[in-house]
C-alpha positions in Angstrom: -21.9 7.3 33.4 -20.5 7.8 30.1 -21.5 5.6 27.1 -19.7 4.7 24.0 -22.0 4.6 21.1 -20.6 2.8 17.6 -17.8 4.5 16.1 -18.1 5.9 12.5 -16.2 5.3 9.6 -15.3 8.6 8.1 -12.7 11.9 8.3 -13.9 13.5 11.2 -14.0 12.8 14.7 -16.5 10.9 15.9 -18.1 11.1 19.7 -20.2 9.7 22.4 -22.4 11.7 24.3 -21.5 11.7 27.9 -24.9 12.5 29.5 -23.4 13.4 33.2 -21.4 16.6 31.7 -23.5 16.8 28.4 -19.7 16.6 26.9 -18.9 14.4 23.9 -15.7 12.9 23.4 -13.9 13.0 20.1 -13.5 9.4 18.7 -11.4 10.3 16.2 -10.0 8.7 12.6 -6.9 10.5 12.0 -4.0 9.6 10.2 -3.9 6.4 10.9 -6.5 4.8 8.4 -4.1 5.4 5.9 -4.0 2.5 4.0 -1.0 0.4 3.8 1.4 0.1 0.8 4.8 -1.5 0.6 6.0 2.5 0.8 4.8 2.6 4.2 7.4 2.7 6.8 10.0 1.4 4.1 10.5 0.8 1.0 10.7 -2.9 0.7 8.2 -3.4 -1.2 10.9 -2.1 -4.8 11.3 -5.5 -7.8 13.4 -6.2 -9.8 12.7 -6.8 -13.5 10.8 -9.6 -14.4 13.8 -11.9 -15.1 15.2 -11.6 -11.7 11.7 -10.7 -9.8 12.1 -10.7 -6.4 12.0 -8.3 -3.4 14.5 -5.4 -3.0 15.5 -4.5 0.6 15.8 -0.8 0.1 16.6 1.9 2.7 13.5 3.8 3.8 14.4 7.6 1.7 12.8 9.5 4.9 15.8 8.7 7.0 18.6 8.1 4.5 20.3 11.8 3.3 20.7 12.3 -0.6 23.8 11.9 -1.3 26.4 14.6 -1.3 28.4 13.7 -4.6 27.6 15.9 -7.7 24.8 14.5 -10.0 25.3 14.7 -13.7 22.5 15.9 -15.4 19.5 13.6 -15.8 19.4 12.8 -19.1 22.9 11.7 -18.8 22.3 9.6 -15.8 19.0 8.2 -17.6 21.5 7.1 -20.4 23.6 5.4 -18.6 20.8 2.7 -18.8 20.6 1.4 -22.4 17.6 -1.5 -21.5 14.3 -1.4 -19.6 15.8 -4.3 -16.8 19.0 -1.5 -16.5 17.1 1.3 -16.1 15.2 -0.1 -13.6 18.0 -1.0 -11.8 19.3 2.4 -11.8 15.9 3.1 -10.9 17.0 1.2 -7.5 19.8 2.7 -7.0 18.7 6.3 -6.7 16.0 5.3 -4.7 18.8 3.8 -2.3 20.0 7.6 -3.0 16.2 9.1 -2.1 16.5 10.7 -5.4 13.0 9.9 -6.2 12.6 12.5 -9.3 15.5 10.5 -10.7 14.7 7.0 -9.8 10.9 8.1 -11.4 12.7 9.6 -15.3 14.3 5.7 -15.1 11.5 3.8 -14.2 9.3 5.6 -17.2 12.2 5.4 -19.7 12.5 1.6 -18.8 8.5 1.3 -19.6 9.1 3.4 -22.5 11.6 1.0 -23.7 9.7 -2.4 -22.5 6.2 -1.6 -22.4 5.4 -4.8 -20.7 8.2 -4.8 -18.2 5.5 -5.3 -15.4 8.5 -4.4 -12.2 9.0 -0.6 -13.9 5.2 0.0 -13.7 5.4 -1.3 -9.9 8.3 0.9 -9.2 7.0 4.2 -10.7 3.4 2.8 -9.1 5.6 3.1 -5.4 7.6 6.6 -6.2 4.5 8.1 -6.9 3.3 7.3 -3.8 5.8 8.5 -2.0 5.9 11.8 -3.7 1.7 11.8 -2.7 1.1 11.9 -7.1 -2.1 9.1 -5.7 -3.6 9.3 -9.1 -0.4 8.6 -10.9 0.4 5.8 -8.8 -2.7 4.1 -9.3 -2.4 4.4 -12.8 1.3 3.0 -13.1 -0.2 0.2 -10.7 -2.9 -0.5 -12.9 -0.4 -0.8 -15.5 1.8 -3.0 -13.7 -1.0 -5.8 -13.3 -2.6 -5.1 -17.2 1.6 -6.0 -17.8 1.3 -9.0 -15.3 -2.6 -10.1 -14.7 -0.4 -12.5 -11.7 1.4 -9.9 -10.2 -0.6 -10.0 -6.7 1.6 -7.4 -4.9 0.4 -4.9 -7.3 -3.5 -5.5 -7.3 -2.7 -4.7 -3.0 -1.1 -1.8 -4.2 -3.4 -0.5 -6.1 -6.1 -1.2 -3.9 -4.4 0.9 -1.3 -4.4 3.6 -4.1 -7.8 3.5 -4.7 -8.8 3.7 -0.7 -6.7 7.0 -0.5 -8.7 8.4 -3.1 -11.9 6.9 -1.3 -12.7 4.3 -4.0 -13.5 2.2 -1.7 -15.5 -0.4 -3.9 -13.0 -0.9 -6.0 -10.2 -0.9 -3.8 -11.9 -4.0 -2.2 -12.3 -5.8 -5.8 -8.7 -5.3 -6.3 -8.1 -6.5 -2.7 -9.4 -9.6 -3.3 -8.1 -10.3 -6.0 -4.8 -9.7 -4.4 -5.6 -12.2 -1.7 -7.1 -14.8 -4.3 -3.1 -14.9 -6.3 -1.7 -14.3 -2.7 -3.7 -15.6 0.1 -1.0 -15.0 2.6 -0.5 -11.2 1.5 -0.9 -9.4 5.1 -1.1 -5.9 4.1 -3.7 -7.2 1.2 -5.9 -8.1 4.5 -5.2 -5.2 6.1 -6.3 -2.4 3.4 -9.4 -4.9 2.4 -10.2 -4.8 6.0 -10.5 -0.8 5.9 -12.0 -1.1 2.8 -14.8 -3.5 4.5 -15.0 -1.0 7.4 -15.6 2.2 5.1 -18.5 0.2 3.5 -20.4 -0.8 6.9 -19.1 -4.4 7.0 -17.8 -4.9 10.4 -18.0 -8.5 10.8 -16.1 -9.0 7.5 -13.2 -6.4 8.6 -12.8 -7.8 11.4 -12.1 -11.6 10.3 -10.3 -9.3 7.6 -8.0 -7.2 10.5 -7.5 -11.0 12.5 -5.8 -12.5 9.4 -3.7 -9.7 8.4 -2.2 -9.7 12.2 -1.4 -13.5 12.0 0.0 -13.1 8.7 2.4 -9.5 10.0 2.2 -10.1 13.5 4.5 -7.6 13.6 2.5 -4.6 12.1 0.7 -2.1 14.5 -2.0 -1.2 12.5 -4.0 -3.9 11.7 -4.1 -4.5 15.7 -5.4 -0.9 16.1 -8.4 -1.3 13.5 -9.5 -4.4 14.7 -9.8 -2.7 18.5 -12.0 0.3 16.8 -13.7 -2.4 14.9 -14.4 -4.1 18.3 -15.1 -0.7 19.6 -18.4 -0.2 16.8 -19.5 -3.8 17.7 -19.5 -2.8 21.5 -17.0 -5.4 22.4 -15.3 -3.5 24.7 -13.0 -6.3 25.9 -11.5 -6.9 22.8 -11.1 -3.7 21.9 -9.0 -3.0 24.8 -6.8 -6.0 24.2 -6.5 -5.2 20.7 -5.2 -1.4 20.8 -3.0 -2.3 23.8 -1.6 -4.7 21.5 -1.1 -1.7 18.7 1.0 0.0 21.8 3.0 -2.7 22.8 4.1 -3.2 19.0 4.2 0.6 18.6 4.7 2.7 21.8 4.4 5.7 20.6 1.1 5.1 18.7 -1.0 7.8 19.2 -4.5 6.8 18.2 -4.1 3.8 20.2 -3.5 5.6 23.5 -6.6 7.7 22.8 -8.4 5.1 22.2 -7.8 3.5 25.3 -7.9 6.7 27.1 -12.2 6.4 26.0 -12.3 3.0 27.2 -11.3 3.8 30.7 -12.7 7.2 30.8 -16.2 5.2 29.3 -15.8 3.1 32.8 -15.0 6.0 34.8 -11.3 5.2 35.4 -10.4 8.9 35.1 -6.7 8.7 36.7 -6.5 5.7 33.7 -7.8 7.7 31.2 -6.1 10.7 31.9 -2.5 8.8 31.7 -3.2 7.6 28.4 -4.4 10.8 27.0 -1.3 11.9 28.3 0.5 9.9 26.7 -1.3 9.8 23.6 -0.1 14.1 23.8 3.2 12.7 23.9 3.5 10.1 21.4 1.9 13.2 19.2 1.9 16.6 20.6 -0.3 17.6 17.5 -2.9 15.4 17.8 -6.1 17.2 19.3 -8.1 14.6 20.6 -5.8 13.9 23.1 -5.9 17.2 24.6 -10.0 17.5 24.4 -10.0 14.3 25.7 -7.8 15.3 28.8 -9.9 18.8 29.0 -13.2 15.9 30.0 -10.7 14.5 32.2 -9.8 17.8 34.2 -13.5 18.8 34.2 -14.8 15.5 35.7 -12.2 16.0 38.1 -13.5 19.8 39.1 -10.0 21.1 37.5 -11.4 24.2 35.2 -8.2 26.3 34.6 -6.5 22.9 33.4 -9.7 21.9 31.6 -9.8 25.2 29.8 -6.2 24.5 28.6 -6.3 22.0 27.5 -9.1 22.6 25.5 -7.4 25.9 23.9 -4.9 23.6 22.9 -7.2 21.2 21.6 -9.1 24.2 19.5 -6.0 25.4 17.7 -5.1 21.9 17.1 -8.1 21.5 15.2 -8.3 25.1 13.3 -5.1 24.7 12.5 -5.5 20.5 11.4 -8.7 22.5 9.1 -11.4 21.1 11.7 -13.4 23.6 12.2 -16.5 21.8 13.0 -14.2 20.4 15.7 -12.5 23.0 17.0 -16.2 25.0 17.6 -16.9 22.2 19.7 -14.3 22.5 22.2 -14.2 26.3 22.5 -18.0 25.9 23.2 -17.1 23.7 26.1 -14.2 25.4 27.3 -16.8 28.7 27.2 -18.9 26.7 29.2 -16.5 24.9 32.0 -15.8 28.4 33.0 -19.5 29.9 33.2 -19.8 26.5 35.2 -16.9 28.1 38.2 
């Protein structure tokens, strides 16, 4: 029977050891403990400046084309904004635009012009994270708050920062300090629960992951974390009801399908766990657990020449992904389902 040790909080895939094939399933953290910011999925999270503050629905830039008409140069458009609150509204617009190099030049010359115009800080703080500049967006969100000590949306911002860079103490002092000027801040719950989970505190992410769902019931993610979380604490139950969930509010959520996919292969539902590690494939056909996973699947079954497959598949996945430790593994076990024929 296979059995599901505690899961691991770090980069690389994590297994159990299943002692009837001597195999190990790959319990992965991917992608999805990226922390949460208002830049993920949209960005919704824009202010204005501080005399109008409020939220700014804006159009997420991954799906909206730039637009076609011909741009004057920068520094012309950057004049067009004579005060810190207009160029931060221009900011706005050319982020409606995705013209994020643009809509960064006006959110530094409007905290050039107002250097405690806390909403241009923010914005830059948000660009920068989309463009992937972590360290500059941390320090323009650090800004932000030093500009507005109340400004709670920052402080979760920044705290989301800090976890990308692995900060993770500090993240969660920020976190909470988020929570304390905001106590119904969902995606403040959410990043201080991954923050608690890096640092060994289970019990404390999970009460963590719980809140942030009833607060953005709506969100996937904090339902997926809490089932991985239930997952480490052996509460298998939960964890199922948790990730399924994370699929129902997100179908084609990878990690979740997995997931689930080791739950019912840990009970030895193989024609269960071999659907969702199908499906997990193909709500991401580059994820390489899913394939490793099905390769156990296929050799539980007696299945070798699909087994060995899938496994090559999972392999390249995982060179290519920079896994190497990884992608050893399941060219080792493919090597040895087919010494096994």
């Amino acid at each position: 029977m296979v059995r599901f040790h505690g899961l691991q909080s770090d980069d690389s895939p994590v297994h159990s050891r299943c002692f009837t094939h001597h195999l190990e399933l790959v319990m992965g953290i991917s992608k999805s403990f990226v922390p949460l910011s208002l830049f993920t999925l949209t960005l919704s999270g824009l202010v204005l400046p501080s005399h109008a503050r409020a939220y700014s629905v804006v159009t997420d830039t991954s799906s909206t084309p730039s637009t076609t008409i011909a741009q004057p140069h920068l520094a012309q458009q950057i004049a067009q904004g004579q005060t810190a609150q207009e160029q931060i509204e221009l900011g706005l617009q050319y982020i409606q635009q995705g013209q994020l190099d643009l809509a960064i030049a006006a959110f530094q010359q409007a905290a050039q012009l107002d250097p405690n115009e806390a909403a241009a800080y923010y914005n830059l703080g948000l660009a920068f994270r989309q463009q992937g500049q972590l360290e500059s967006s941390a320090n323009a969100f650090f800004r932000a708050i030093q500009a507005d000590p109340q400004f709670a949306i920052a402080y979760a911002n920044l705290g989301a920062a800090l976890l990308e860079a692995n900060n993770f103490q500090r993240a969660e002092e920020y976190l909470q300090r988020a929570i304390a000027l905001d106590p119904n801040l969902g995606l403040a719950y959410y990043n201080l629960g991954l923050a608690q989970q890096y640092n060994g505190q289970d019990v404390r992410a999970i009460a963590s992951f719980q809140r942030a769902i009833e607060l953005s019931p709506n969100a996937p993610e904090p339902a997926y974390h809490l089932g991985q979380a239930y997952l480490r604490q052996n509460r298998i139950a939960e964890a199922e009801a948790s990730l399924n969930r994370a699929v129902a509010l997100f179908p084609n959520y990878a990690e979740a399908h997995y997931s689930l996919g080791t739950i019912l292969y840990g009970r030895n539902d193989i024609n269960g766990a071999l659907a969702s590690f199908r499906r997990s494939a193909e709500s991401n056909v580059n994820y390489p657990n899913a394939y490793y996973g099905a390769g156990l699947v296929f050799l539980r079954q007696g299945n070798v020449a699909d087994a060995q497959q899938m496994l090559v598949y999972a392999r390249d996945l995982f060179n290519s992904q920079g896994n190497t430790a990884w992608a050893t593994r399941a060219e080792q076990l493919r090597q040895q389902a087919g010494q096994g024929r």
